[in-house]
C-alpha positions in Angstrom: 120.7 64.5 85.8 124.4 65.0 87.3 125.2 66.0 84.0 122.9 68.5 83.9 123.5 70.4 87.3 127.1 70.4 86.8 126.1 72.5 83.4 123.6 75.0 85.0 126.3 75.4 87.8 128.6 76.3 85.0 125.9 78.9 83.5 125.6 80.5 87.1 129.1 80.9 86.9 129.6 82.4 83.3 126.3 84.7 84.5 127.9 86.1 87.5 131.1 87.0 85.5 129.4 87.9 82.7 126.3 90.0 83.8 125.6 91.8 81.3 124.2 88.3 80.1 122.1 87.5 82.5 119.1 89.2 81.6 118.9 87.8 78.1 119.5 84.4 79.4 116.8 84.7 82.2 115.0 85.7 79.4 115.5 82.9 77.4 115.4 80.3 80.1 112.0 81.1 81.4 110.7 81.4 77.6 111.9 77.7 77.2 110.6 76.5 80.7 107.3 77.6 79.7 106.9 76.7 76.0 105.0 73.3 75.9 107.3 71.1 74.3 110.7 72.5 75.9 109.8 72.8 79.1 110.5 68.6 79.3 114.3 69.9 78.4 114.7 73.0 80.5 115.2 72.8 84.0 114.3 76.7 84.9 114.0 76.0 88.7 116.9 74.2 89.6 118.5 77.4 87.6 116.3 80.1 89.0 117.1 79.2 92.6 120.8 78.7 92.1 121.3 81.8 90.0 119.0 83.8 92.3 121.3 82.9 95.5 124.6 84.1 93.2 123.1 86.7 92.1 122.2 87.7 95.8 125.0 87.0 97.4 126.7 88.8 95.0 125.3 91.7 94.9 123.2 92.0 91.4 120.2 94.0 91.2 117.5 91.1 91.4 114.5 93.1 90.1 115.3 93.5 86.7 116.5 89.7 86.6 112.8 89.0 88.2 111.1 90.8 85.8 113.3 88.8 83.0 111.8 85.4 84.4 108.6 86.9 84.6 108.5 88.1 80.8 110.3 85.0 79.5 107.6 82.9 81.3 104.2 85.1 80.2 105.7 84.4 76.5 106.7 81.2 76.9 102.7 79.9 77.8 101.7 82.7 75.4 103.0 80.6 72.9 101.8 77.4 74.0 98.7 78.6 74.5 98.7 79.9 70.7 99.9 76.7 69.8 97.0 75.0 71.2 94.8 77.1 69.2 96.3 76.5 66.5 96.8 73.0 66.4 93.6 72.0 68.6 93.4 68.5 69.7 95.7 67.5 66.8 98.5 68.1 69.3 98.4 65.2 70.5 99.2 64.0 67.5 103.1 65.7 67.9 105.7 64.4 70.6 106.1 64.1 73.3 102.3 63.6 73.4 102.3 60.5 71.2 104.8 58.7 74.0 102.5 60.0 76.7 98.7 60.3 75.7 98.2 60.8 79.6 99.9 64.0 80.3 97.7 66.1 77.7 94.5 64.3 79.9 95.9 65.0 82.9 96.1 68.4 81.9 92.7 68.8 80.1 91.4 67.2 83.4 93.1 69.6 85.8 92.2 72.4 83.3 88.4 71.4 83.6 88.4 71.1 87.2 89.9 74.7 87.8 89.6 76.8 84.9 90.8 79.8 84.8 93.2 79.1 88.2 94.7 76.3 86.5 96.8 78.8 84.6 97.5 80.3 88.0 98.6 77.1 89.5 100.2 75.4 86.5 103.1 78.0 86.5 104.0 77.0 89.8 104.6 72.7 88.6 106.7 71.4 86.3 104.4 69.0 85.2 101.2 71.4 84.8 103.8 73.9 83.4 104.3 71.8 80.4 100.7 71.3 79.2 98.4 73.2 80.6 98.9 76.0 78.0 98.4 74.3 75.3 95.2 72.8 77.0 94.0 76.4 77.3 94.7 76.9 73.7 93.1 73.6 72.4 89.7 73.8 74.7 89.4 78.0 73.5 90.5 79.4 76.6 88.9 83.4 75.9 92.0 85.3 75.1 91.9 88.4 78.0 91.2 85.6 80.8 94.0 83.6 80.1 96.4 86.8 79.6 95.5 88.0 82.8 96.2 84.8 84.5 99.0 84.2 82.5 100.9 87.6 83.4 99.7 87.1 86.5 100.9 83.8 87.5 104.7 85.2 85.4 105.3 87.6 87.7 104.3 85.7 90.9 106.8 83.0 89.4 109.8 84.9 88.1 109.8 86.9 92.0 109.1 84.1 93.4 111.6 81.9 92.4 114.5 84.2 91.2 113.8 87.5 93.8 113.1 85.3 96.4 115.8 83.5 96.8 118.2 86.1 96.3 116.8 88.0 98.3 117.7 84.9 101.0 121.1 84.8 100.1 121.1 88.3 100.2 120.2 88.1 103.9 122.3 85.1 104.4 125.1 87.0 103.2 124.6 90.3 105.5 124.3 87.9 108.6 127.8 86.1 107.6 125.9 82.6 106.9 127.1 82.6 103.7 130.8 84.3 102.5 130.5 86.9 99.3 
C-alpha cells in the first residue's frame, strides 16, 4: 500500500506540472474506479483528494477537473452495468468473483434492499462501488432509472471529492494554513 501512495503522489506531481494532462487522467482514473473489475486496482479516492488539494492550492480551475471525475465515473458504472447485462449471473463465474462469491451477494443484497438508491449510495464506497453496477445490470435494472441515478450519483462524487477538496485547500491556502 506504501508502494502505491508513493506512486499517486508521483501522478499529483507530474499533473500539477503537466496540466494539460490532468483532465484526461481524471478522466481515466474515475472510468477505472468505477468499472467493476478495476475498481479492486484503482484507488480513485486516495487520488481524488490529494490531487484536488494540489490542484487547489495551486491555483487550477477545479470545475472542469470535477466534471472529468464525474464523466469518467457515469461511464465507468455505465459499463459495468452493461456488463452485467450482458453477462447476467454468469459473472460470477469471472474473477474476482470466483475468489469471493460474497461480494456479488453482498451487492445483490444491498441492491434489493434499496433499489434504485443503491446506485446512489454505492458511488460513494469502495466496496459497493465495485459491484453494485454489475448487480444492476445482472437483476435488469430499467435502463433510464439507473442512468439517472447513475449521472446523478457521478456528479455528486466527482465534486464531491475532487471540488471539494480543492476547494479546501483553496481556502487553506488564502488563510496562509497551507504555503502555494
Amino acid at each position: 500500500m506504501a508502494q502505491l501512495e508513493l506512486w499517486m503522489q508521483a501522478l499529483v506531481e507530474f499533473m500539477r506540472a503537466n496540466q494539460e494532462w490532468a483532465i484526461p487522467i481524471v478522466f481515466l482514473i474515475a472510468f477505472g474506479e468505477c468499472v467493476a473489475i478495476l475498481s479492486w486496482l484503482v484507488p480513485a479516492t486516495v487520488f481524488f483528494t490529494a490531487f484536488g488539494a494540489a490542484a487547489g492550492a495551486s491555483g487550477l480551475d477545479l470545475v472542469p477537473l470535477a466534471i472529468a471525475a464525474a464523466a469518467g465515473s457515469g461511464f465507468g458504472f455505465w459499463v459495468s452495468y452493461w456488463a452485467g447485462l450482458i453477462l447476467g449471473p454468469r459473472v460470477d463465474d469471472h474473477w474476482p468473483f470466483t475468489t469471493n462469491p460474497q461480494l456479488l451477494a453482498r451487492g445483490h443484497a444491498f441492491f434489493e434492499k434499496w433499489g434504485v438508491a443503491s446506485i446512489l449510495i454505492g458511488h460513494f464506497f469502495g466496496p459497493l462501488r465495485a459491484v453494485i453496477a454489475i448487480v444492476a445490470g445482472i437483476v435488469k435494472m430499467p435502463f433510464w432509472p439507473f442512468q439517472i441515478a447513475n449521472w446523478t450519483a457521478s456528479i455528486a462524487w466527482g465534486f464531491a471529492l475532487l471540488y471539494g477538496a480543492g476547494r479546501l485547500a483553496e481556502m487553506a491556502t488564502q488563510g496562509g494554513m497551507l504555503p502555494r
